[in-house]
C-alpha positions as CSV (number, residue, x, y, z in Angstrom):
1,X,20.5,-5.9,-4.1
2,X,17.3,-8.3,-4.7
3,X,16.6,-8.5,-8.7
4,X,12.6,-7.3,-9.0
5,X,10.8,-10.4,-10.6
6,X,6.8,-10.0,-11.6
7,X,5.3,-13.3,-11.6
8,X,1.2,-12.3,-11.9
9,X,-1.5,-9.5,-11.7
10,X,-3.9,-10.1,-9.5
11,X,-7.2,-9.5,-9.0
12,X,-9.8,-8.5,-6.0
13,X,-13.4,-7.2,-6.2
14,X,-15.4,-6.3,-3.4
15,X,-14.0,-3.3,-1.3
16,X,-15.7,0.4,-1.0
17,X,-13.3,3.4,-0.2
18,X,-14.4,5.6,2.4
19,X,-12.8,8.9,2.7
20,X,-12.9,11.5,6.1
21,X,-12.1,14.6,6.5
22,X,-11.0,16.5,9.9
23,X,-8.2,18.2,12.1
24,X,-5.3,16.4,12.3
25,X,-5.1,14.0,15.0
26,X,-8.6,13.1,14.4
27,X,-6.9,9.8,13.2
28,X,-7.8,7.6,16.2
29,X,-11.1,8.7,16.7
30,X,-11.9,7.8,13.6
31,X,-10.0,4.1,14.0
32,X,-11.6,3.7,17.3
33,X,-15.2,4.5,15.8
34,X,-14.6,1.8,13.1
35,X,-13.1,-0.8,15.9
36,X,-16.1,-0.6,17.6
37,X,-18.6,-1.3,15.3
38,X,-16.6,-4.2,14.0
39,X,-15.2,-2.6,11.2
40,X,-11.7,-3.7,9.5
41,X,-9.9,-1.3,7.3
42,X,-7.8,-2.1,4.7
43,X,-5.4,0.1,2.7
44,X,-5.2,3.8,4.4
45,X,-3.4,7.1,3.4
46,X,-4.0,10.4,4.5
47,X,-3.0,13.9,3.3
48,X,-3.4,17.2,5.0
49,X,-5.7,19.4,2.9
50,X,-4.4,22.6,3.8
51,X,-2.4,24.8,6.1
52,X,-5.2,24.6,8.8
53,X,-4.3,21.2,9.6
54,X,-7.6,19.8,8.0
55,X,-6.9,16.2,6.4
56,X,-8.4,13.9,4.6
57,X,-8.3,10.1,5.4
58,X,-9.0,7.6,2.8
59,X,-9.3,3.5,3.3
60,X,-11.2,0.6,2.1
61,X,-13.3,-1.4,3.7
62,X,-14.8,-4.9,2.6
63,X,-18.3,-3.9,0.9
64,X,-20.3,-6.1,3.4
65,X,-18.8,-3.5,6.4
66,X,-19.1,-0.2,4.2
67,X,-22.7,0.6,5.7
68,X,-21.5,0.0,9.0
69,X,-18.6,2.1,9.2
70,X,-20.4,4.8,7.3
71,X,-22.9,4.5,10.6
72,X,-20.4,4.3,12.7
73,X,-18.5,7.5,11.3
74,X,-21.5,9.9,11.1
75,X,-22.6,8.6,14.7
76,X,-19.1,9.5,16.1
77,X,-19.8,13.1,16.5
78,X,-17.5,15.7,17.9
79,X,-15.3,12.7,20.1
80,X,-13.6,12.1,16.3
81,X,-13.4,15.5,14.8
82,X,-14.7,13.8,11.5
83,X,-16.4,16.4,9.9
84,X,-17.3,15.0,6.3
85,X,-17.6,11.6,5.2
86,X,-17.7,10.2,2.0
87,X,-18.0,7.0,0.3
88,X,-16.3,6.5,-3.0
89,X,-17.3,2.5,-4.1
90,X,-17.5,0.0,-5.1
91,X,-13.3,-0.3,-5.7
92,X,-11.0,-3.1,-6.7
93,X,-7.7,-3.9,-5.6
94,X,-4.9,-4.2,-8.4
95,X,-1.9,-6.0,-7.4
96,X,1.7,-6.8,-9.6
97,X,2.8,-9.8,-7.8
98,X,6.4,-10.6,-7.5
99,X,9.9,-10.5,-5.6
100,X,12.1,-8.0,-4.9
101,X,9.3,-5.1,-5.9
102,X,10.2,-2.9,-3.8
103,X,14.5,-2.7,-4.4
104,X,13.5,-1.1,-8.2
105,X,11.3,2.2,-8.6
106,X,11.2,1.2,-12.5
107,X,8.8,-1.9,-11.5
108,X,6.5,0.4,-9.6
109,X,6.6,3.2,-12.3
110,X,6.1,1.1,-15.1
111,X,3.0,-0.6,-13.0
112,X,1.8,2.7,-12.9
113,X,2.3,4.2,-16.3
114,X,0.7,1.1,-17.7
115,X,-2.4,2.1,-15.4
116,X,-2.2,5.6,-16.5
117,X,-1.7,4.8,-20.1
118,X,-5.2,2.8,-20.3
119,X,-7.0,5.6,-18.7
120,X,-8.1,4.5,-15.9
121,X,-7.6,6.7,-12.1
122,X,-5.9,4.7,-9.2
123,X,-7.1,5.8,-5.6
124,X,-4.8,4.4,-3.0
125,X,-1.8,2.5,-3.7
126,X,0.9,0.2,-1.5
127,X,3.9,-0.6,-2.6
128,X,5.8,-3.7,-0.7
129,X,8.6,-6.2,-1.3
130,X,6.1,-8.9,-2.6
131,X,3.9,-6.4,-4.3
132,X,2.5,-3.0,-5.5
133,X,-1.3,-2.5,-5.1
134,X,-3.3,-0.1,-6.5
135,X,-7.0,0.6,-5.6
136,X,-9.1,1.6,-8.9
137,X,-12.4,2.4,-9.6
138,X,-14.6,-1.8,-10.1
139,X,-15.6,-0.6,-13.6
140,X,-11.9,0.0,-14.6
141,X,-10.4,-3.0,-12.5
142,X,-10.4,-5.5,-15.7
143,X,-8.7,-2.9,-18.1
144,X,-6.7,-2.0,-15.4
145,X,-5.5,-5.8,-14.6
146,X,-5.1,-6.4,-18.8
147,X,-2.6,-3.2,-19.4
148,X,-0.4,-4.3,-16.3
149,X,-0.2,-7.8,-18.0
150,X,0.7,-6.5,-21.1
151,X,2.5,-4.1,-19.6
152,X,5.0,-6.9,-18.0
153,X,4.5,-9.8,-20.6
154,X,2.5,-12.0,-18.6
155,X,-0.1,-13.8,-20.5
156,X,-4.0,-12.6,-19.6
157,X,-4.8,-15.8,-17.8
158,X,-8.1,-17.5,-17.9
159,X,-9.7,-15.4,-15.0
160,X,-8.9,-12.3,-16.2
161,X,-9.6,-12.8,-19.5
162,X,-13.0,-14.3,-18.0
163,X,-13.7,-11.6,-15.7
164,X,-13.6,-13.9,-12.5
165,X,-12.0,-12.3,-9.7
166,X,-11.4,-13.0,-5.9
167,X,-13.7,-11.3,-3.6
168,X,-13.3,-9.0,-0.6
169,X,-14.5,-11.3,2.6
């Protein structure tokens, strides 16, 4: 097995999250909705909201194509079964950067406990091989980005400690 190795945090400003709610199987309308008006989504989870069926389906978007897909959602109409939208921005993306993430839960627990322990609410999260991503509040992204480093001993590094940050495109 792959030994997890976390080489950086990383930072990215810039995303809105948009949240949905409808029956289930709504999914594509919603997708094809976004698709045509040029809209690219990012991370995505859903969850069914209860026994109904209803669900709820969250995503980012890069900030510059929020307005459009919020258009594009509450011009969809009955075609997408969307029947709430919701936009919950501006957001950050949190990454842990490494190898081997994935082959040890303690890497992704211990990403976020740190998160938790700071007191700061993490939306949408991905883990994968190369790394675990969590989407948090902007406000909260820096203190967020500071307790993973300390979290895993890597030093704050100039940008954090600066507050520069990548942006969404």
């Amino acid at each position: 097995m792959e030994r997890a190795l976390v080489h950086d945090v990383a930072l990215v400003f810039g995303f809105e999250r948009i949240s949905v709610t409808g029956p289930a199987g709504g999914q594509a309308g919603v997708f094809r909705a976004l698709a045509d008006a040029g809209v690219t989504t990012d991370m995505v989870a859903q969850r069914v909201l209860d026994a109904s069926g209803l669900m709820e389906l969250s995503f980012t978007v890069a900030g510059a194509q929020a307005g459009r897909a919020l258009v594009a959602l509450r011009g969809s109409g009955p075609h997408s079964g969307v029947h709430t939208v919701r936009r919950d921005g501006p957001v950050a993306k949190v990454s842990l950067l490494g190898t081997g993430l994935r082959c040890d839960a303690r890497v992704a627990a211990a990403f976020y406990e740190a998160v938790s322990r700071a007191g700061y609410a993490y939306g949408l999260a991905a883990p994968s091989a190369t790394g675990i991503c969590a989407v948090v509040r902007e406000p909260d992204a820096l203190g967020c980005a500071r307790a993973a480093r300390a979290r895993f001993g890597l030093p704050l590094g100039e940008a954090v400690a600066a507050g520069l940050v990548t942006s969404a495109a």
